[in-house]
C-alpha positions as CSV (number, residue, x, y, z in Angstrom):
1,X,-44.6,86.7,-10.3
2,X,-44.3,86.8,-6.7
3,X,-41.0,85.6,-5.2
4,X,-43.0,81.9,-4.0
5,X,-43.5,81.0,-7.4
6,X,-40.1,82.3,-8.6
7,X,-38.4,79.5,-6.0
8,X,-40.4,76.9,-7.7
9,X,-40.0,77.3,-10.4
10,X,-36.0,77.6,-10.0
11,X,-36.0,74.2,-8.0
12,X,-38.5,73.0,-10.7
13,X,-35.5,73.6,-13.4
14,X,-32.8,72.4,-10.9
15,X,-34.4,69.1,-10.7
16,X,-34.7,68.5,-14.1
17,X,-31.5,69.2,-15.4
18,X,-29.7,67.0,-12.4
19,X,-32.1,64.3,-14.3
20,X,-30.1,65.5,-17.0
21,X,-27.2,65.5,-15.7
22,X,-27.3,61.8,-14.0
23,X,-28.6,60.5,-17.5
24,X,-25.2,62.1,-19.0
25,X,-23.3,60.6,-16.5
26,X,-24.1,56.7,-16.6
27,X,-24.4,56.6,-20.5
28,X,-21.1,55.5,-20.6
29,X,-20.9,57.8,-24.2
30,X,-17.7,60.6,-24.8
31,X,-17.5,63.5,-22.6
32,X,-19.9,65.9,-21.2
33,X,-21.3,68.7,-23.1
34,X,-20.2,70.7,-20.7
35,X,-16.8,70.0,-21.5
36,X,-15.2,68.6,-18.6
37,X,-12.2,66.6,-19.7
38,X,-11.6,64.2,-16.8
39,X,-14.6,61.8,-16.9
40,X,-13.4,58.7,-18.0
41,X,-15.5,55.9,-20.1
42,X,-16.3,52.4,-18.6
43,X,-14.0,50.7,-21.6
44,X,-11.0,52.8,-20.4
45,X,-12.0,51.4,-16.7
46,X,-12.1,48.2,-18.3
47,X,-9.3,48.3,-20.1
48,X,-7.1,49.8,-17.1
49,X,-7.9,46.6,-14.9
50,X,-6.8,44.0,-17.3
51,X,-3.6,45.8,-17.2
52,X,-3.9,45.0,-13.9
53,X,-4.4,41.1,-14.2
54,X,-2.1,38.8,-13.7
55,X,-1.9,36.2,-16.9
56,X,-0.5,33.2,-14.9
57,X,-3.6,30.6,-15.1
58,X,-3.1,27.9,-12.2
59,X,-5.2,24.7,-12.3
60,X,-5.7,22.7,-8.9
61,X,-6.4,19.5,-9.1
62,X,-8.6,17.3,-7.7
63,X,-11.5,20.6,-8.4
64,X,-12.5,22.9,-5.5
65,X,-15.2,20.6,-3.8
66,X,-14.1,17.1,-5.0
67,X,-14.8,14.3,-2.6
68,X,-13.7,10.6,-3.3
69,X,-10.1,12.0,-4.4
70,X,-7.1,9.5,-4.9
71,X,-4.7,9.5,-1.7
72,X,-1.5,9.4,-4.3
73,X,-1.6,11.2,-7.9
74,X,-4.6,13.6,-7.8
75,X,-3.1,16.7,-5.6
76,X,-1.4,18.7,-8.1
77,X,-1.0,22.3,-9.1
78,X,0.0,23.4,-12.7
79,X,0.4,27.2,-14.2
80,X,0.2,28.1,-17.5
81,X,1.8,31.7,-18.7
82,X,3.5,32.0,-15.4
83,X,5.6,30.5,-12.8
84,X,4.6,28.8,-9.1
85,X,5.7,31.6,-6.3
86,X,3.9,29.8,-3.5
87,X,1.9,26.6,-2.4
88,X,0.5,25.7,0.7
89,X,-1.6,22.5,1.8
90,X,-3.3,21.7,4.9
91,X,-5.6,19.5,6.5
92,X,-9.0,20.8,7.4
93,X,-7.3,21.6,11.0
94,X,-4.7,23.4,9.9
95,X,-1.9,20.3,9.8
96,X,0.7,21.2,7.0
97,X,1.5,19.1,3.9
98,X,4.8,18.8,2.9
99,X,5.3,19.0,-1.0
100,X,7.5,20.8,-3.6
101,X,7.8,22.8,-7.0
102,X,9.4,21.9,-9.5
103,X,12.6,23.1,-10.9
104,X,11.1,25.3,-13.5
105,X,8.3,26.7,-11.5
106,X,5.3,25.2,-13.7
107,X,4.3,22.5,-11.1
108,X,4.1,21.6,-7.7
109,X,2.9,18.2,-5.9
110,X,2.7,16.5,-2.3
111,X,6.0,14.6,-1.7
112,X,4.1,11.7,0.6
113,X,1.0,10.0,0.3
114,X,-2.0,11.4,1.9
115,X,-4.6,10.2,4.2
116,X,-7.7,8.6,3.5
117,X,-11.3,10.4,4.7
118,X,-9.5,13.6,4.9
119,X,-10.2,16.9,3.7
120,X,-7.3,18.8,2.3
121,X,-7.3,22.9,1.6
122,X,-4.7,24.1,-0.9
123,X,-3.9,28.1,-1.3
124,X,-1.2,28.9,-4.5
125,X,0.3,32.4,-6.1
126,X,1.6,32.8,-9.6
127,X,3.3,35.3,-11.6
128,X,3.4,36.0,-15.2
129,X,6.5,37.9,-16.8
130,X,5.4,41.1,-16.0
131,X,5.6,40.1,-12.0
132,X,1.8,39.8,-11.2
133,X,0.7,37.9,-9.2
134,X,-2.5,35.6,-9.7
135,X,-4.1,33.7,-6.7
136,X,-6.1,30.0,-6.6
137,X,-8.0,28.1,-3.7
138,X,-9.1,25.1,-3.5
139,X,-10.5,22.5,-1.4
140,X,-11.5,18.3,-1.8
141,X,-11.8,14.9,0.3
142,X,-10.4,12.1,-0.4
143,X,-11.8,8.5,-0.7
144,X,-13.0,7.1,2.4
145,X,-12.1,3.5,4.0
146,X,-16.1,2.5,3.9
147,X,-15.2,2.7,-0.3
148,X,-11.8,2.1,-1.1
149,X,-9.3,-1.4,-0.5
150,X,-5.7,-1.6,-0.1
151,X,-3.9,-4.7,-0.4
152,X,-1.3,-5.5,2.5
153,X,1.4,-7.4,0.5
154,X,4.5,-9.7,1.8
155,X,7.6,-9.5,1.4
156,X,8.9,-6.1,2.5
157,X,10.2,-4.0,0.1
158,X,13.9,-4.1,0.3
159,X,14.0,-7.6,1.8
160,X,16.6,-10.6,0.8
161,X,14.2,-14.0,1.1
162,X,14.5,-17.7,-0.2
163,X,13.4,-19.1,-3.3
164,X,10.1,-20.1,-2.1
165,X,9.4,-17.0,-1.1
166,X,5.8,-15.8,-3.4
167,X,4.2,-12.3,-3.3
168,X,0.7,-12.8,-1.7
169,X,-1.3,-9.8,-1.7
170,X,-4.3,-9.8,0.9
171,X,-6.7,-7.2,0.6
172,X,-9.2,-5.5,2.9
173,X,-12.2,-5.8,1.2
174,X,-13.7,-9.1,-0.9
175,X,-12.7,-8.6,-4.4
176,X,-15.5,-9.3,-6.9
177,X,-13.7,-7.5,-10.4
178,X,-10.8,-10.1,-10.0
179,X,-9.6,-9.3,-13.2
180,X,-9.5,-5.6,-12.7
181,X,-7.9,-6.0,-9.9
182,X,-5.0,-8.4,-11.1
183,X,-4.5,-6.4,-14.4
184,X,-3.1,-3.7,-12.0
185,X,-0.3,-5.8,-10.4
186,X,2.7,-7.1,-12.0
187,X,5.2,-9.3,-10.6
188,X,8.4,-9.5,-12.3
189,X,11.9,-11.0,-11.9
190,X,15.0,-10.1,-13.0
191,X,15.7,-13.6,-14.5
192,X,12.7,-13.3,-17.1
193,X,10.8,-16.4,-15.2
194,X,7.4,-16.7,-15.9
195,X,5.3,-15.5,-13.1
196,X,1.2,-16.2,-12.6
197,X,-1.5,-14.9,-10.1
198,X,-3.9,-17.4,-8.2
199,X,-6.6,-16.5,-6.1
200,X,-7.2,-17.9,-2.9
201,X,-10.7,-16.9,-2.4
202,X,-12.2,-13.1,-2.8
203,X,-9.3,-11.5,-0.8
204,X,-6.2,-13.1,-1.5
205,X,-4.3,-13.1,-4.4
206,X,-0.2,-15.0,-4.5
207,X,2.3,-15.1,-7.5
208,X,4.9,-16.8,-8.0
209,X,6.7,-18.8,-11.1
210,X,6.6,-22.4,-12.4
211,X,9.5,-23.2,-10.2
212,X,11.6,-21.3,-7.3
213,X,13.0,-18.2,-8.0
214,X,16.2,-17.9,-9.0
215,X,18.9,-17.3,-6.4
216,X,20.4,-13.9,-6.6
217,X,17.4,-12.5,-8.5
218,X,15.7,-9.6,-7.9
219,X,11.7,-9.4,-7.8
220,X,9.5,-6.4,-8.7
221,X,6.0,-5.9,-7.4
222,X,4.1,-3.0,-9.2
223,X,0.7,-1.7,-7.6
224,X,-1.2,0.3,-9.8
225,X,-4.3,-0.1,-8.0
226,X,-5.4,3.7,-7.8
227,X,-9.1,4.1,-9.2
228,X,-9.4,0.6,-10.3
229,X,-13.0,-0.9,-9.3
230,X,-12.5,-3.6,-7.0
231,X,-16.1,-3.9,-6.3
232,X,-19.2,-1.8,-6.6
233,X,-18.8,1.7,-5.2
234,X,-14.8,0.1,-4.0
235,X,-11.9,1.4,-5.6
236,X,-7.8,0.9,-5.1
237,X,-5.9,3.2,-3.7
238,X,-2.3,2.1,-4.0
239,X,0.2,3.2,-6.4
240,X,4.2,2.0,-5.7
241,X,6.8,-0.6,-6.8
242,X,8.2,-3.0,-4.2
243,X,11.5,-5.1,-5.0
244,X,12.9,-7.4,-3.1
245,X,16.1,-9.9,-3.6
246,X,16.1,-13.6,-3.7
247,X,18.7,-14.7,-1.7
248,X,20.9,-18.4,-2.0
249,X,18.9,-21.3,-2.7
250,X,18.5,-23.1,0.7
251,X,15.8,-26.6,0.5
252,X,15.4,-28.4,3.5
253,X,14.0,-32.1,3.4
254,X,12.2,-33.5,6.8
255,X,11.7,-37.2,6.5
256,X,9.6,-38.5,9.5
257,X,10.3,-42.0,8.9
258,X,13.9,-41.6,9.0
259,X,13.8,-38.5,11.7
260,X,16.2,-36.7,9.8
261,X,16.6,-33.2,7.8
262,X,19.2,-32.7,5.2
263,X,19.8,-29.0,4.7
264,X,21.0,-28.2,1.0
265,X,22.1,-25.4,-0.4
266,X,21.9,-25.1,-4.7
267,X,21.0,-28.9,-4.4
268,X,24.1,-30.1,-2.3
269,X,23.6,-30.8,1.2
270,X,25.5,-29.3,3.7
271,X,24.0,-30.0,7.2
272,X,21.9,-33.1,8.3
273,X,20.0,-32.7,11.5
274,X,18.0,-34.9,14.0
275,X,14.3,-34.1,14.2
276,X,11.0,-35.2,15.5
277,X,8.0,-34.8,13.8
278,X,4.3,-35.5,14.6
279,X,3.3,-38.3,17.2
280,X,1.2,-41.1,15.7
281,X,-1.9,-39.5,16.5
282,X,-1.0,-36.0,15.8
283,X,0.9,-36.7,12.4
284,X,2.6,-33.8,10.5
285,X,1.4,-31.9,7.5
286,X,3.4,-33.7,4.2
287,X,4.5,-31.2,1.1
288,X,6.5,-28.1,0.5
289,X,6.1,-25.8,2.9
290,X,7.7,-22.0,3.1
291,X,8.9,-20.1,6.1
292,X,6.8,-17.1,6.8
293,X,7.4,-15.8,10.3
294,X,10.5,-16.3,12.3
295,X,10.8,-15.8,16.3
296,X,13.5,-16.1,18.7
297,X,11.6,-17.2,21.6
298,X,7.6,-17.6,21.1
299,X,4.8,-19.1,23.3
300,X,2.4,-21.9,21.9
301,X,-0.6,-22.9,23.7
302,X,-2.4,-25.7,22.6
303,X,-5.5,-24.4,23.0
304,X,-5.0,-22.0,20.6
305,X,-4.8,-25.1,17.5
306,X,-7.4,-27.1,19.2
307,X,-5.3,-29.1,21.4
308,X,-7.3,-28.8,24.6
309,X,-7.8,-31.3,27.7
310,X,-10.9,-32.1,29.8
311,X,-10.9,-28.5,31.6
312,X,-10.9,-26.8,28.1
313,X,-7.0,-25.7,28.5
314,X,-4.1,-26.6,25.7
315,X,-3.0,-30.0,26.1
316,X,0.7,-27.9,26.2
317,X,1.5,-24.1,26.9
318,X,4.9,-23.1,26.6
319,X,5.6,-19.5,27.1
320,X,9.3,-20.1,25.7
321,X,9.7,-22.3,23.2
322,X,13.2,-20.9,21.0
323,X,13.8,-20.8,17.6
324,X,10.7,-20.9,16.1
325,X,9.7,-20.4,12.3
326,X,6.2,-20.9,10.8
327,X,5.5,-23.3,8.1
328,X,1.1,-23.1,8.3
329,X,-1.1,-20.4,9.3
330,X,-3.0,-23.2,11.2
331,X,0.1,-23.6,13.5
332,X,2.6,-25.8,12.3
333,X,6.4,-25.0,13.1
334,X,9.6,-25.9,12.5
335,X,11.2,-25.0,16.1
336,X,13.6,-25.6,19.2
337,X,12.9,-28.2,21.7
338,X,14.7,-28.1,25.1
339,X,12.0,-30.2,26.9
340,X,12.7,-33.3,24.9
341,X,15.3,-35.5,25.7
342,X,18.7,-35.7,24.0
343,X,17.6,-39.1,22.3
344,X,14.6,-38.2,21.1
345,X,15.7,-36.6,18.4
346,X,16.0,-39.2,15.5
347,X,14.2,-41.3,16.7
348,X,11.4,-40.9,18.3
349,X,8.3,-38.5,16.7
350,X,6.9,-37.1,20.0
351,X,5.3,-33.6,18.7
352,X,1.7,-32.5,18.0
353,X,2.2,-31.7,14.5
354,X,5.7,-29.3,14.7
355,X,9.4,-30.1,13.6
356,X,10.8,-29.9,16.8
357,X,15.5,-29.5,16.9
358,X,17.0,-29.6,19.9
359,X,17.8,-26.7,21.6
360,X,18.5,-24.5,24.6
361,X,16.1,-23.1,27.4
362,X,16.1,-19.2,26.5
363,X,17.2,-19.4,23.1
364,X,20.9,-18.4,24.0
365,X,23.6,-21.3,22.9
366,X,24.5,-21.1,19.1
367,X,25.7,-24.2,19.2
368,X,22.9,-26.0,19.3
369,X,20.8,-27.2,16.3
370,X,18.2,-25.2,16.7
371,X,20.1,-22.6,16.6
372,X,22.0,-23.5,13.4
373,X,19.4,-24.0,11.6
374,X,17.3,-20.4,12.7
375,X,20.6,-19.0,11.9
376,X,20.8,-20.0,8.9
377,X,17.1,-19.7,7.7
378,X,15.7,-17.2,5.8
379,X,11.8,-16.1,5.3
380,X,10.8,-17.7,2.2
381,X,13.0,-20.6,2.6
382,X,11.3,-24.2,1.7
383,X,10.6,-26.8,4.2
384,X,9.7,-30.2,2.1
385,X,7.7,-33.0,4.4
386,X,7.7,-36.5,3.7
387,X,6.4,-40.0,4.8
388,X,4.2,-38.5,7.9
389,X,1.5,-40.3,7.3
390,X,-0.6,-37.2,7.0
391,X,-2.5,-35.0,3.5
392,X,-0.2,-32.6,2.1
393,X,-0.7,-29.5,3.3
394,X,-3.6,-26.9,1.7
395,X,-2.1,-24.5,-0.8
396,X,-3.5,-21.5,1.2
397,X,-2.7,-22.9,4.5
398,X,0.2,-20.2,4.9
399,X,2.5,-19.4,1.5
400,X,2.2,-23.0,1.0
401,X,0.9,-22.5,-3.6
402,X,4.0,-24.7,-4.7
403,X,1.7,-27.9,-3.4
404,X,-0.2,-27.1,-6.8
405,X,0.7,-28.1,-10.5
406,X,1.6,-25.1,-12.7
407,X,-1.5,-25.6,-14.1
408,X,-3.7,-25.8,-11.7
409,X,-2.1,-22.8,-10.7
410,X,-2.2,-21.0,-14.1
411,X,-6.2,-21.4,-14.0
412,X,-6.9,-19.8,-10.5
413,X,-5.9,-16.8,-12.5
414,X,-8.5,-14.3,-13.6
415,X,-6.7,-13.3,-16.5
C-alpha cells in the first residue's frame, strides 16, 4: 500500500469515528464508552437550573399589553411563595408613580389615582425563602376620555352646607344605562332619612330626601362607578366616598308683596330684612330656591340673561355688585344693592328678577344688611319666594328639586 492510500484511509477512519463520537455526545444517554467521568446528562443540567429558580410567582395586574385599564383599582402586584423586594412604576416617559407594599410583603399598589389615556410600565423583584430572586414586567393603557365618563358632583367633600343643600351629580357624557349608572351611587345620611335620585335629563342626576336634611347630619356620597357601562363602548371611572355635614337649619322667606325677608333659624325667626324684588315687568322667580354659589363682589351684565337695549348691550352692567349668592343657573340672585336708594328697600320692587339688600360700594361695611345676611349664609341654604306674580321656578333651574312632590320626584328615578 503506498503511503497516499495509507493517509486515506487513516482520515477515512478519523471521520467516521468523530461521527461516532458526536452521535455519543448529544444522545443525552450515561457516560462514554470511553470512560470519561465528567460529561454530564441534560436532566442533571435540568435539574441544576431549577435549583437555580426563584419560587416567588408575581402576578401584575392589569396583563402586560392591556389597554382600556381602570384609572383606580386595576394596578396591583401580588406574589405568591415569596415576598415583594422591589416595585417600580412609570409613565411611558419615564415619570415615576408613587405607590407602596404592604406590611407583609405579599402586595403592592399605587397610593393615587392615575391618569386617563396613559400608558403605564411596571418592573417588580421577588424572593422566595431561599433568597432568590424572581423578576416580572409589565406594561398597559388605561381607558381613554373618548370612552369613559366621570361625574363632577357638588358639594365638596368635607364641606358644612344648609339643609337644602342636594347632591347633583353631572356627568360628562349623556347617560343612556340610567339605571346602571344610579345603582353605583349611594347617598346616605347619618339620620336614616330616606334619600332618592331624579334625573334631570341624560347628564344630570340630584338626590336628596322627602324633606331637608337634618341639621347636624352628616351625608355620604359613594361612587362606585369604575367599569359600569354608562353607554355603549362608555364606562365609569370613579371610585371614592364623599361626606359632607349639614350644618344649622337656616330658611329664609322673601315676600314681594310685603318687601320683606324673615330669616329663621330651626323655624324661629331671627332677623327680618328689607328687600326688593322683581319690577313689574321683570317679576321674580316664586318657590324654594337653594344657594349654590356665593361671591363677595361679582359683575352682572344684562346682556348676559337677555336684558339687552337697542345697541344689543345689557340693559345694566355692573362690574361690582357685593354680596352676591345664586339662587338659578339662569341668573337670579339674592345680592347687595348700593345703587338703590335707602327707601327703596321695602317698598319699592325695582330689580330685573334679583333679591336686591342694601349694601355698601366695595363690599366692605358689615354692618350693612347685605352683609349680614352673606355672612350668615351658607351654600345649600333655602331661599323661599312668594307672591311675585311670576311661575315657580324649574326644578333643574339650578339645585332648585324641592319645587317637586316626593313623588314626582321618586318616579324621575331609574331604579
Amino acid at each position: 500500500m503506498t503511503d497516499g492510500m495509507r493517509r486515506r484511509g487513516l482520515a477515512t477512519a478519523a471521520a467516521l469515528l468523530g461521527g461516532v463520537m458526536a452521535l455519543t455526545a448529544c444522545s443525552g444517554g450515561d457516560k462514554s464508552a470511553s470512560g470519561g467521568g465528567d460529561s454530564t446528562s441534560q436532566a442533571q443540567v435540568d435539574e441544576a437550573a431549577a435549583k437555580k429558580t426563584s419560587e416567588a410567582q408575581i402576578k401584575i395586574t392589569p396583563a402586560d399589553g392591556s389597554d382600556n385599564a381602570s384609572i383606580n383599582s386595576a394596578a396591583k402586584v401580588t406574589v405568591d411563595k415569596g415576598t415583594l423586594t422591589d416595585v417600580a412604576m412609570t409613565t411611558e416617559s419615564g415619570t415615576a408613580v408613587p405607590g407602596q407594599i404592604s406590611a407583609d410583603k405579599k402586595s403592592w399598589a399605587p397610593t393615587g389615582q392615575l391618569q386617563r389615556s396613559t400608558t403605564y410600565k411596571i418592573a417588580a423583584t421577588a424572593k422566595d425563602s431561599a433568597g432568590r430572586d424572581a423578576h416580572e414586567n409589565a406594561s398597559f393603557t388605561t381607558v381613554a376620555p373618548a370612552h369613559s365618563f366621570i361625574g363632577n358632583f357638588t358639594p365638596e367633600s368635607g364641606s358644612t352646607v344648609g339643609v337644602g343643600m342636594p347632591v347633583s351629580i353631572n356627568f360628562d357624557k349623556a347617560i343612556t344605562n340610567k339605571a346602571a349608572v344610579q345603582k353605583g351611587i349611594t347617598v346616605s345620611s347619618s339620620t336614616g332619612q330616606e334619600v332618592a335620585g331624579h334625573w334631570f335629563g341624560a347628564n344630570r342626576l340630584d338626590f336628596r330626601p322627602e324633606k331637608y336634611w337634618q341639621a347636624g347630619s352628616t351625608v355620604t356620597l359613594k361612587l362606585n362607578l369604575d367599569g359600569v357601562e354608562g353607554a355603549s363602548g362608555v364606562v365609569g371611572v370613579q371610585q371614592k366616598t364623599v361626606t359632607f355635614k349639614i350644618g344649622r337649619n337656616q330658611v329664609s322667606y322673601v315676600d314681594a308683596k310685603t318687601k320683606q325677608m324673615k330669616v329663621t333659624q330651626d323655624g324661629k325667626t331671627v332677623k327680618t330684612i328689607p328687600i326688593s324684588a322683581g319690577a313689574p315687568d321683570h317679576t321674580t322667580y316664586q318657590g324654594q330656591m337653594v344657594i349654590s354659589e356665593k361671591f363677595t363682589q361679582t359683575r352682572m351684565n344684562g346682556a348676559t340673561v337677555g336684558f339687552k337695549d337697542g345697541d344689543g348691550k345689557g340693559e345694566y352692567d355692573i362690574k361690582d355688585v357685593p354680596h352676591a349668592m345664586r339662587l338659578t343657573t339662569s341668573g337670579t340672585f339674592i345680592h347687595g344693592n348700593y345703587w338703590g336708594a335707602p327707601s327703596v328697600f321695602g317698598s319699592t320692587n325695582t330689580s330685573h328678577g334679583c333679591v336686591g339688600l342694601q349694601d355698601a360700594k366695595g363690599a366692605g361695611d358689615p354692618n350693612t344688611p347685605a352683609a349680614w345676611f352673606y355672612n350668615h349664609t351658607l351654600i345649600g341654604d333655602v331661599v323661599v319666594v312668594s307672591n311675585t306674580g311670576d311661575k315657580t321656578v324649574s326644578p333643574d333651574n339650578g339645585l332648585n328639586g324641592w319645587n317637586m312632590s316626593w313623588d314626582q320626584w321618586k318616579a324621575g328615578s331609574a331604579v
